[in-house]
Structures are given as C-alpha cells and as structure tokens.
C-alpha positions as CSV (number, residue, x, y, z in Angstrom):
1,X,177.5,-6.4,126.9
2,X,176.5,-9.6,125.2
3,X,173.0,-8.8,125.1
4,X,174.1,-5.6,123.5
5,X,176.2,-7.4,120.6
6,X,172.9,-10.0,120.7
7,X,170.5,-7.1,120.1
8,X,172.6,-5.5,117.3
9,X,173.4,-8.8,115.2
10,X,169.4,-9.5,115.6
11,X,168.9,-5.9,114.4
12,X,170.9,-6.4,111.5
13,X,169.6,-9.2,110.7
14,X,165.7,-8.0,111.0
15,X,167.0,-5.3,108.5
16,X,169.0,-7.7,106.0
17,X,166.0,-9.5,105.8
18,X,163.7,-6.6,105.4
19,X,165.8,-5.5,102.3
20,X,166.0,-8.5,101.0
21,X,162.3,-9.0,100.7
22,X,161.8,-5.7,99.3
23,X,164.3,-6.0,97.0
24,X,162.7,-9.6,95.5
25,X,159.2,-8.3,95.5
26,X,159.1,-4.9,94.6
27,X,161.7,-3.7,92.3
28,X,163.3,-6.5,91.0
29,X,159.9,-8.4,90.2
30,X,159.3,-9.0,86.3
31,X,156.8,-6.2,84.8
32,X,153.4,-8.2,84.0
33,X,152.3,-7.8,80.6
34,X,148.4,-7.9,80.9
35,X,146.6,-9.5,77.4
36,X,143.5,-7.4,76.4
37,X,140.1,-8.0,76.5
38,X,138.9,-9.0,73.5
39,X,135.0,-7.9,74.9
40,X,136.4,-4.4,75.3
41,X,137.0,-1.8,72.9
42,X,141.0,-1.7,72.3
43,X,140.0,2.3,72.1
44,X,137.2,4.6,71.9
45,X,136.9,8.3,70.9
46,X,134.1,11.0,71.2
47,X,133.6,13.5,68.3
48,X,135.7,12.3,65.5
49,X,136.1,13.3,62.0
50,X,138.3,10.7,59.5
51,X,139.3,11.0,55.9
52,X,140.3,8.8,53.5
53,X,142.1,9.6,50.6
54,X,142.8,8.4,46.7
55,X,146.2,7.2,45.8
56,X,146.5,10.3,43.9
57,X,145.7,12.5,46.8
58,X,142.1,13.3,46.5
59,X,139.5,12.9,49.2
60,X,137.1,9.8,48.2
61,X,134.7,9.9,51.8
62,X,135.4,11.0,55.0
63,X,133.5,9.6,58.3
64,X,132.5,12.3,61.3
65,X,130.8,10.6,64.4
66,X,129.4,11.5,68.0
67,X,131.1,8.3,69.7
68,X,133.6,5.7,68.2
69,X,134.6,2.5,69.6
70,X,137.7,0.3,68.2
71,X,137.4,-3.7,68.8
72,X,140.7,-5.4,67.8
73,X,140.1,-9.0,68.1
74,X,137.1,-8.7,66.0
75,X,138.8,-6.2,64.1
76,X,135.4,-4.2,64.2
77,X,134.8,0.1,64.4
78,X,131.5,0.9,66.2
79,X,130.3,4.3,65.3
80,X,127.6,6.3,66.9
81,X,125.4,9.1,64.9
82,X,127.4,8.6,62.2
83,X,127.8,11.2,58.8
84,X,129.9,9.8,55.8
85,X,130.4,12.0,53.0
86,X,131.4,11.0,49.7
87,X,133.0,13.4,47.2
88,X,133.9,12.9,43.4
89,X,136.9,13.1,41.3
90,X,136.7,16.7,41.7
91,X,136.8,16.9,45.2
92,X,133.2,18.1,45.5
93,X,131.0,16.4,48.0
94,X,128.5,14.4,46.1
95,X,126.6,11.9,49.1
96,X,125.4,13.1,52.3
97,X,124.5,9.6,54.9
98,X,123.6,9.4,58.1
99,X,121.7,6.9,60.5
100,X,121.8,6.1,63.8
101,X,124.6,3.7,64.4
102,X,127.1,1.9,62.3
103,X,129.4,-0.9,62.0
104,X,132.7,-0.5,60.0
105,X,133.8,-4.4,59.2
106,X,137.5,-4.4,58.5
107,X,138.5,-1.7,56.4
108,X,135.6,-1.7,53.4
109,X,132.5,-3.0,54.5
110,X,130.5,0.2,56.7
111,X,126.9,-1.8,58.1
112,X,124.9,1.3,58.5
113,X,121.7,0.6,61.0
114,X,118.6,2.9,62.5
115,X,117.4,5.4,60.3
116,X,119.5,5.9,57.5
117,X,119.2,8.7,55.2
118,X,121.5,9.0,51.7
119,X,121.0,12.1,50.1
120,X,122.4,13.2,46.9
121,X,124.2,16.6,46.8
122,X,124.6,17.5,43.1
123,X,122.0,19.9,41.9
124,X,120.9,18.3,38.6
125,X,120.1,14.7,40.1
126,X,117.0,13.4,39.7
127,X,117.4,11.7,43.1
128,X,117.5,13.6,46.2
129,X,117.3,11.1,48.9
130,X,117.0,7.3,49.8
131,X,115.4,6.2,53.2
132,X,115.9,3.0,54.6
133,X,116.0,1.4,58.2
134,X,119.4,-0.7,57.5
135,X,122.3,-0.1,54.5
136,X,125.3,-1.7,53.5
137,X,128.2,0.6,52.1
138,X,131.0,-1.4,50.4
139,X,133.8,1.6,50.4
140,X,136.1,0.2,47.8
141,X,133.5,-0.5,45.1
142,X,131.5,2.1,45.6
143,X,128.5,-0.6,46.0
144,X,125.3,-0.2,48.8
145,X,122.4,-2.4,49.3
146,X,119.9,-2.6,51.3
147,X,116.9,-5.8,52.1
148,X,114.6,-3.7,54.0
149,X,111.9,-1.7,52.7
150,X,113.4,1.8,50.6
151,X,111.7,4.6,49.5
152,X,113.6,7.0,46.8
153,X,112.7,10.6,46.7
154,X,113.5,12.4,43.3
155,X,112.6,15.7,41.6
156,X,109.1,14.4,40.7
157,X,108.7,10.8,41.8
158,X,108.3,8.9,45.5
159,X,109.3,5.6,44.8
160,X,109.4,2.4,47.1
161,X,110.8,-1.1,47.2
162,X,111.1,-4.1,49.7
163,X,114.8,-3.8,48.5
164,X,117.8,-2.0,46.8
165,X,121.2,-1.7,45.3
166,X,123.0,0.6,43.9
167,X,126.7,2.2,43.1
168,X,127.3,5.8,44.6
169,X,130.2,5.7,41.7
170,X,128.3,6.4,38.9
171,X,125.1,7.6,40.6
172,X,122.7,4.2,40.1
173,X,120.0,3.0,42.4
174,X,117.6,0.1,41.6
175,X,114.8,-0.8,43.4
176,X,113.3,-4.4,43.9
177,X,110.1,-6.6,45.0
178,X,106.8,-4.5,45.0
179,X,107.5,-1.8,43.5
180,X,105.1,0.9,44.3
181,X,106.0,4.8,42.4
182,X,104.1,8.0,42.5
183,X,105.0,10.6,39.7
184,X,104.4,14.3,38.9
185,X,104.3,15.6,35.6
186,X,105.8,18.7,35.7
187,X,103.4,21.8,34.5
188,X,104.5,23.9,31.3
C-alpha cells in the first residue's frame, strides 16, 4: 500500500512538472518580434500597374511593371520591364518609356537603365522618340537627363549626342557634346 501512495505522489509529481514546463515554454513565452532584413526586399509584386495623381485629381504618370521589389531601409523600388506613362493637363497620355529595369529613389527620382526608349505620343511633335542606354526621370519637375550617348528621332531629322536634358513638361529636349544630325527636307 505504501508503494502504491509512493507511485501516485511520483506520478503526480512527474505530471506537475510536465505542465509546468509546458506552461513556461510554450504558451506563456513572450512572442519574438523578428527585425527585418535590410538586404531583402520588405515586399515584392509581379505585374503591377500604379498611378499617381495631381492635387486636383488628374492623372500626371502612372508606372506598369513585370516584377517590383520594395527595399525599406534604403527606401528604394526596383522595377523590372518597366512602362511609365505620362499624361497632360488634359488627361491625355503624352510620353510612352520603357527600358529594361529601373530604380525608383524615394518618391521622385525614377533611374531608368538598359535600353530605354521615350517616345512622344502627340501627333504634331516634331519628336517621336529618344533612345538612350541609361535616363534619369525627376517626377516632380518634370526634368530627364541622360550622360550616355542619345539619339533623337523626329519627323525629318536623326539626331545624336554624347548627352541630354530635357523637361517632359513643356516638351524640350537638348542635346550635348558631338553633336552629329541628319535632316530631310520635306518634298513639295
């Protein structure tokens, strides 16, 4: 009988204990709070389309892209194949560009890299396209540059430049060091 009692108080004690223990380390233990890494992206996305609008409601650009990827530390947006469109005060889509990759920089700065095409969409430009192998877009201003060699394609002129700025605003583009044009009078 006292081996009995013996055997019960050691069982209860075995299963005190048990409890116990699972009661420190499984549910009452703290939830951990894990910091992230600043080398990953806080997010990514595949196949996205973003807008951005005027205070007064009106679309100014809008971003579409094959693969997006968010870094927070560095507060930097990776894009893939990206399109940016930028419209007008009327609404109407005026500039078509594309390249290969990008790099949005905060909220304004868009570091576009790899093949990048601007193309003009109003009819009675005398522009149609701008090539280039690296462009900066500053979204606020309306300002893009570029230090790599440019060639500008209008109506009747190929045109080329080591460099070039110009504001998609009011529709300038300037060309700079070695300047090399070809131009077509048109026939009557």
């Amino acid at each position: 009988m006292t081996f009995q009692r013996l055997g019960i108080i050691l069982l209860l004690v075995v299963t005190g204990y048990a409890g116990w223990y699972l009661l420190q380390n499984y549910y009452q233990s703290a939830d951990v709070q894990v910091a992230p890494d600043g080398e990953k992206a806080l997010f990514s996305a595949e196949g996205i389309k973003s807008a951005v609008f005027s205070p007064d409601g009106k679309i100014s650009y809008d971003v579409t892209s094959s693969f997006l990827e968010y870094f927070a530390k560095i507060d930097e947006t990776h894009f893939t194949k990206p399109v940016v469109m930028i419209y007008g005060d009327n609404g109407e889509p005026e500039w078509r560009i594309v390249s290969n990759a990008a790099i949005l920089r905060g909220k304004q700065v868009l570091e576009m890299t790899g093949k990048v095409r601007i193309f003009n969409l109003l009819p009675q430009s005398t522009v149609d396209s701008i090539s280039t192998e690296s462009a900066t877009l500053e979204l606020k201003s309306h300002d893009f540059w570029s230090d790599d060699e440019t060639t500008l394609v209008g109506k009747m002129a190929l045109i080329r430049g080591q460099r070039m700025k110009g504001n998609y605003g009011n529709h300038t583009v300037e060309l700079f060091d070695q300047v090399k044009g070809r131009y077509e009078v048109p026939e009557e």
